[in-house]
N, C-alpha and C positions, 0 to 999 in steps of 0.2 A: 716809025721814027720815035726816039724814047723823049719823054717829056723830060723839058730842063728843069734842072731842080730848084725846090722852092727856097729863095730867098732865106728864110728863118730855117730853115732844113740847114742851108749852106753853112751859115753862120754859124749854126750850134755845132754843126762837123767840126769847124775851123777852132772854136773855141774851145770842144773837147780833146782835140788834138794839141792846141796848145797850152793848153792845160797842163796837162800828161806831161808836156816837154817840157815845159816849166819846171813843175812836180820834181822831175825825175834827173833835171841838170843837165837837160839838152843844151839851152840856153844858159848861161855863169852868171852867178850874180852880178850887177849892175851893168849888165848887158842892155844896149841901147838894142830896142824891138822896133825895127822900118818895117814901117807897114808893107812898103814893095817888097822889100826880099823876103817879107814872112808870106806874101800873094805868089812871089815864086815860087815859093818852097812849097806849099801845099799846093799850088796850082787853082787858086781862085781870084775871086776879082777886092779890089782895096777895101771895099765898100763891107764886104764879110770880116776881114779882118779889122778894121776901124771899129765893126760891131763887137769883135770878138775882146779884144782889148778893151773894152769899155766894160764890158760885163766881167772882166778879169780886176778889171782896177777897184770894181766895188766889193770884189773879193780879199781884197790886198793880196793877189798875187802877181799882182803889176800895178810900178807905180808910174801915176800920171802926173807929167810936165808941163803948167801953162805954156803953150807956144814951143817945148819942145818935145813933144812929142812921149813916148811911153818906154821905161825901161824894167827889166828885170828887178825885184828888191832887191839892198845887200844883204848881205851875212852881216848878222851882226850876236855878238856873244850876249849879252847883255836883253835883248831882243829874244832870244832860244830859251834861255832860264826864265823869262816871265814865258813863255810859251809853255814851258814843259809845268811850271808851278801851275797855272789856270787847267791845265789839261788833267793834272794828275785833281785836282780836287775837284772839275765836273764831274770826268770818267768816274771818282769814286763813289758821288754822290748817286750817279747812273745805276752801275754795279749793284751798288749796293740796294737799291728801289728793282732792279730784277732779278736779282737775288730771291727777294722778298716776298716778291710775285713770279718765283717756280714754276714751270710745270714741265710734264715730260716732253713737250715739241719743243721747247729752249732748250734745256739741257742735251735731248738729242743732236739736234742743231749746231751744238757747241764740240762734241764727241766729234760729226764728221768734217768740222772747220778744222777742229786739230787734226784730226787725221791725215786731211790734203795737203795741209801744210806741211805738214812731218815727211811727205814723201818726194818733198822738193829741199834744197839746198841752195841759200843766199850768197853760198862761197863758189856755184860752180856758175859762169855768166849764163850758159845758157837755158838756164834753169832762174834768172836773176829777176824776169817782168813777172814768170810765173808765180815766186816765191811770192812778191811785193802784195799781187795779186790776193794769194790765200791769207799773207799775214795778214793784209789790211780786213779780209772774210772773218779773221777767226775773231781780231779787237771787235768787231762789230757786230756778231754773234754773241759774244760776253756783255753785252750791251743791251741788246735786241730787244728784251723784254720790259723794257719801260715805256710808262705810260704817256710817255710827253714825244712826241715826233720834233719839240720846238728842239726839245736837248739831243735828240737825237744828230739830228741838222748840225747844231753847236760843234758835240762832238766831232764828226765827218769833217766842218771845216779846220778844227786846229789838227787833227791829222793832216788834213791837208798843208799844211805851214810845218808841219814836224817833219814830214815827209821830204819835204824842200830841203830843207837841214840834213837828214838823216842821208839823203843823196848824193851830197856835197861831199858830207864828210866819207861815204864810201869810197872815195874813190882815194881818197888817202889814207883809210884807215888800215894800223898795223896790228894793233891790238884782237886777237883772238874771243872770239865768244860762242859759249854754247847757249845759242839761242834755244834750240829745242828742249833744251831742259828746263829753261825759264818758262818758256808756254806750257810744256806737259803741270810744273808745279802748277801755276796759276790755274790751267784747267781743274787741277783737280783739289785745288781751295774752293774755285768757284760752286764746284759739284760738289765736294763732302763735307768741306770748310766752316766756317762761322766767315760772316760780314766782312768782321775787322780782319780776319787773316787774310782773305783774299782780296779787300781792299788795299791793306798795308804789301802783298805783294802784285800789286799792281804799278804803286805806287813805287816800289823799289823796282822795279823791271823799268821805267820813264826815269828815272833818277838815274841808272846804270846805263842807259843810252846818254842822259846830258854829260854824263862825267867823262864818258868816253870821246863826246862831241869835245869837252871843253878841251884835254888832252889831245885831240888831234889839232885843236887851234892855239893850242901854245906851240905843240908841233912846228905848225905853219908861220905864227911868229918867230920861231928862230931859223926857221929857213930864210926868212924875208931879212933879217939880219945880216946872214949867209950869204944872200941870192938864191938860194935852192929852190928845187922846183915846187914848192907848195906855196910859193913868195904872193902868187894870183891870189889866192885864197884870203889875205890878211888885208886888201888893201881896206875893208871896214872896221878890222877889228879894234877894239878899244886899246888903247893902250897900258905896255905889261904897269904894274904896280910896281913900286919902288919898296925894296925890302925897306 
């Protein structure tokens, strides 16, 4: 007879599972999370999921409601630009301290993070968890060698939040991009480069993700104008400026 699984085993299941779903837009922004149907859907008992969500809200990647319960964060524009502004100036301070502290198991490291990556595609779906996968390997590679595990953590979390973002906006994004050439540059600033070059495109590689973010959410406000079908996406978004 197989032993029933432990309690805090179950929960960390539940919780990296929804995580993930979170993460990736399983769930849509300000989606109300019932703790019964999130126990249906993974097939466990409330008690895992109540734990699961608790330890998600002190992530902020669920927020919690006195007395009503837990929902998905929104989108919000305003929200993503201090997100990507804090990320681009830890990641560089990171970067640039493992830089600094080289050696050849980092740099190796870094050669076969690009490589795996390069040999997947974000444009074909079923190539789409695997890509997410290596991208998130290769940012974390270029990082790797610093001496603080506190920053390291730091970093990992606001990918996690950019990640949410960068999700959302995939599934409405029109605008064409050659990722690969952004990572191949960056890689090989990091390797042959000076600091400031491959900090500064680091920096610009996070900055051409928000801009594209923020064009798909003007996008999505004049759909909602419209009614078209991006109109779900906008109900947080700030409102347009007035010329």
């Amino acid at each position: 007879m197989s032993k029933p699984k432990d309690k805090t085993t179950l929960a960390t299941t539940v919780y990296q599972k929804l995580r993930s779903d979170i993460i990736r837009g399983a769930f849509p922004p300000g989606a109300k999370l019932r703790i019964e149907s999130i126990a249906d859907l993974y097939e466990v008992g409330s008690n895992a999921v109540r734990e699961a969500l608790s330890r998600l809200s002190s992530e902020r990647l669920v927020d919690r409601h006195e007395q009503r319960g837990f929902t998905v964060p929104p989108i919000a524009l305003d929200d993503w630009r201090v997100l990507v502004d804090t990320r681009c100036r830890l990641e560089a301070l990171v970067l640039r301290e493992s830089m600094q502290r080289r050696d050849d198991r980092w740099e190796e490291a870094i050669v076969v993070a690009f490589h795996r990556l390069s040999r997947l595609s974000s444009e074909r779906s079923e190539d789409r968890a695997a890509w997410d996968d290596a991208h998130r390997n290769f940012h974390r590679a270029l990082l790797a060698n610093s001496a603080s595990p506190w920053l390291l953590e730091f970093c990992d979390i606001l990918a996690d939040h950019a990640a949410r973002y960068i999700s959302v906006s995939n599934a409405y994004r029109k605008i064409p991009r050659d990722g690969q050439a952004e990572h191949e540059a960056l890689m090989k600033a990091v390797l042959n480069g000076t600091d400031d070059d491959a900090c500064a495109l680091l920096v610009a590689h996070y900055t051409k993700t928000l801009r594209m973010i923020e064009k798909t959410f003007e996008h999505a406000r004049d759909a909602m104008a419209s009614g078209g079908a991006l109109a779900d996406l906008t109900s947080t978004l700030p409102p347009r400026a007035t010329p």
